[in-house]
C-alpha angles and dihedrals in degrees: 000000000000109000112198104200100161116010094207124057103170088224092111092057097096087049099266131119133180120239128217089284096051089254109146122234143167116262087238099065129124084243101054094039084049087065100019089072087038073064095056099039081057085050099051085045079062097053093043087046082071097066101028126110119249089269091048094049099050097053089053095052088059088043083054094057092039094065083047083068095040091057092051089050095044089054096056117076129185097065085182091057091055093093085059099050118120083222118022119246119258102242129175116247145214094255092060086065099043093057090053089050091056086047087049098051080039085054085040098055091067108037124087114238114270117261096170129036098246124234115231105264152062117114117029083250095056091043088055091041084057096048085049084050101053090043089054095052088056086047088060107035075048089053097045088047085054092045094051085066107021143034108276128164108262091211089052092057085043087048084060100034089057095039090061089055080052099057100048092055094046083052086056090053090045085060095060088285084310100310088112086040097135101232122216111231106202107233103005096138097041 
């Protein structure tokens, strides 16, 4: 259990913060702004949890602690030291994708094919699922830039790459399973 005695250290001041394995770095590293955006996409679930049914929200709320879990991963680098931790690193698994893949064919199962790209849009819901969608998609170009130089964990970047499919098809439900989706029509102000 995490215990917060004091909220500030003062040991950020100079532009530096410890990851999970004590390593110092600046604030401004691929690493820390990997899980620094995996932060705000859990941010921006928050603000859609607000509008979203008993079921939505639940799932969020799993979806919130999952990129909990992300973030811890994502601060801990040395993935082939992990064997060797005192305590072993929290990392996301592939469990945790698979069960997003079976809510997104549930979410699928109800939804018409697309005819149309949608704008982002429709029900407040479906608005705030689109913002989580497109800050998911930066959490995970940032993670594959930080995995093309350092050691990150390959089913945290499928966990985002699939969460932002998620959130796109529970945006679609928000919109009366897509009959509200708001629809773009190339050209139309021309």
């Amino acid at each position: 259990m995490v215990v917060l005695n004091k909220i500030y250290t003062r040991t950020g001041d100079a532009g530096e913060t410890a990851l999970g394995n004590g390593t110092r770095v600046a604030k401004h590293s691929q690493r820390v702004n990997a899980y620094g955006t995996v932060d705000e996409t859990n941010a921006t679930v928050g603000l859609a949890r607000l509008h979203a049914s008993d079921e939505m929200d639940a799932q969020l709320a799993m979806i919130q602690n999952d990129l909990f879990d992300l973030g811890a991963d994502l601060c801990r680098p040395d993935m082939e030291k992990d064997a060797d931790a005192e305590y072993p690193p929290l990392r996301v698994t592939d469990a945790q994708v698979t069960r997003l893949e079976n809510e997104i064919d549930a979410m699928n199962d109800v939804l018409s094919p697309l005819r149309s790209f949608i704008l982002p849009g429709g029900s407040a819901l479906a608005a705030q699922l689109h913002l989580c969608r497109t800050v998911s998609r930066r959490a995970e170009r940032l993670s594959v830039e930080l995995a093309s130089g350092e050691s990150v964990n390959p089913a945290g970047i499928k966990y985002l790459n699939r969460l932002s499919d998620w959130f796109f098809n529970a945006s679609r439900i928000a919109n009366n399973d897509g009959k509200d989706d708001v629809l773009w029509v190339p050209g139309a102000n021309r």
